[in-house]
C-alpha positions in Angstrom: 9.4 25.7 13.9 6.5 27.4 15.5 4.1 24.5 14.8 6.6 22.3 16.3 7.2 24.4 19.2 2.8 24.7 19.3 2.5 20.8 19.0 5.3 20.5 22.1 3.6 23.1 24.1 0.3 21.4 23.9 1.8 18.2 24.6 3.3 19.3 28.0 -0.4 21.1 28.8 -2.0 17.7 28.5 -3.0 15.8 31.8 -1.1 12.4 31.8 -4.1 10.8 31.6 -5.0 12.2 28.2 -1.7 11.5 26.8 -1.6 8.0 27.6 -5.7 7.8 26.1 -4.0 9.5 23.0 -1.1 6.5 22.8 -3.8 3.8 23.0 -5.9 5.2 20.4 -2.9 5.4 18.2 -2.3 2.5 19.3 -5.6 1.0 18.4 -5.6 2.2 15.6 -2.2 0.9 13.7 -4.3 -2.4 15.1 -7.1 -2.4 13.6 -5.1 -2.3 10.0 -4.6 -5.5 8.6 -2.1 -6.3 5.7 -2.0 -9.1 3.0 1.2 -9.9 0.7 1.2 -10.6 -2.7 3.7 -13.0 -4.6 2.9 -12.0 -8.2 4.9 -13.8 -11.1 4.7 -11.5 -14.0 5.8 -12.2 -17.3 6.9 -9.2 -19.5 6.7 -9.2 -23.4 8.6 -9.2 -25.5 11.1 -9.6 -23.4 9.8 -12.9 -22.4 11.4 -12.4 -18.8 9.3 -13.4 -15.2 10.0 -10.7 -12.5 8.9 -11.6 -9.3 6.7 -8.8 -7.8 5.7 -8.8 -4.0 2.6 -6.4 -3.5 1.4 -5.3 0.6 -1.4 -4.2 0.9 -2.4 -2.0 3.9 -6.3 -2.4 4.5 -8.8 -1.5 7.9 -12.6 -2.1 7.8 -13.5 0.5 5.4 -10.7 0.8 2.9 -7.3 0.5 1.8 -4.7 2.4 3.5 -1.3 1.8 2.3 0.3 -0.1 -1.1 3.6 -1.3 -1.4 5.1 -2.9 -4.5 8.8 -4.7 -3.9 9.2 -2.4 -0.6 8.3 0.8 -2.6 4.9 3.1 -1.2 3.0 3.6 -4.0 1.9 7.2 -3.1 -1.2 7.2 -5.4 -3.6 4.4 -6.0 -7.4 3.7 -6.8 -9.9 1.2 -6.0 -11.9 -0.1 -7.6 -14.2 -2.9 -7.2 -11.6 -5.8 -6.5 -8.9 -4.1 -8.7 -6.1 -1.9 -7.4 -4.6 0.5 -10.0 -1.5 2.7 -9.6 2.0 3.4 -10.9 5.2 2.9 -10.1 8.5 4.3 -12.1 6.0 4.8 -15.3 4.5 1.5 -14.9 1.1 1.5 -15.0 -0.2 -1.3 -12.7 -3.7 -3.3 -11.8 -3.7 -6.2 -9.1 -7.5 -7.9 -9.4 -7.0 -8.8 -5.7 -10.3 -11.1 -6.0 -8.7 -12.9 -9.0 -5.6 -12.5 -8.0 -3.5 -11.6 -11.0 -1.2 -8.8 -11.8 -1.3 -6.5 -15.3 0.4 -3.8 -16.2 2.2 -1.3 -19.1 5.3 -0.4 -19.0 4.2 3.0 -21.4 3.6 0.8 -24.2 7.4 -0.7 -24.4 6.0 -3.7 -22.5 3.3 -5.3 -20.9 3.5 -8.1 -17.8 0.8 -10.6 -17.1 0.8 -12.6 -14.2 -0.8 -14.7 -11.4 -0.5 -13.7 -7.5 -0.6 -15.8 -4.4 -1.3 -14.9 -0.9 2.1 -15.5 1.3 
């Protein structure tokens, strides 16, 4: 409660000015990121089922922000190269972004294959 009471405190010593430069850097900012959407059909064996997987990806000029896979943050993730690896609900998932495609283990019970496209 003390940060939060800090944080106000500082806000009201701010000039104006400086308040409105710090919502148009914010601003600026959440512009400058870009996102692309995924449609990934991906086929899991052995259940021989297709699930539909939609994959946003959060990216500025220097690297990827933010991941989402069918609405859900994916709060850990690497990069690398063209490939995205994280997991979500123990499945362990790669999107080759440059490919396109989608992989991914469901702890050894089942694995998915599958091709993206850009919506």
């Amino acid at each position: 409660m003390a940060l939060a009471l800090g944080l106000a405190v500082t806000a009201l010593a701010l000039p104006a000015g400086a308040q409105q430069a710090k919502k148009k850097d914010k601003a600026a900012a959440a512009d400058a990121r870009e996102t692309v959407t995924l449609v990934c059909e991906a086929v899991y064996l052995p259940a021989r089922t297709t699930w539909t997987r939609t994959v946003r990806i959060a990216y500025d000029k220097q690297r990827v922000q933010a991941v989402h896979i069918d609405g859900v943050p994916a709060y850990t993730f690497s990069v690398q190269k063209n490939t995205i690896a994280t997991a979500l609900d123990n499945e362990r998932i790669q999107i080759d972004v440059a490919a396109q495609t989608w992989s991914s283990d469901f702890r050894g019970q089942a694995t998915a294959q599958g091709r993206c496209e850009r919506e």
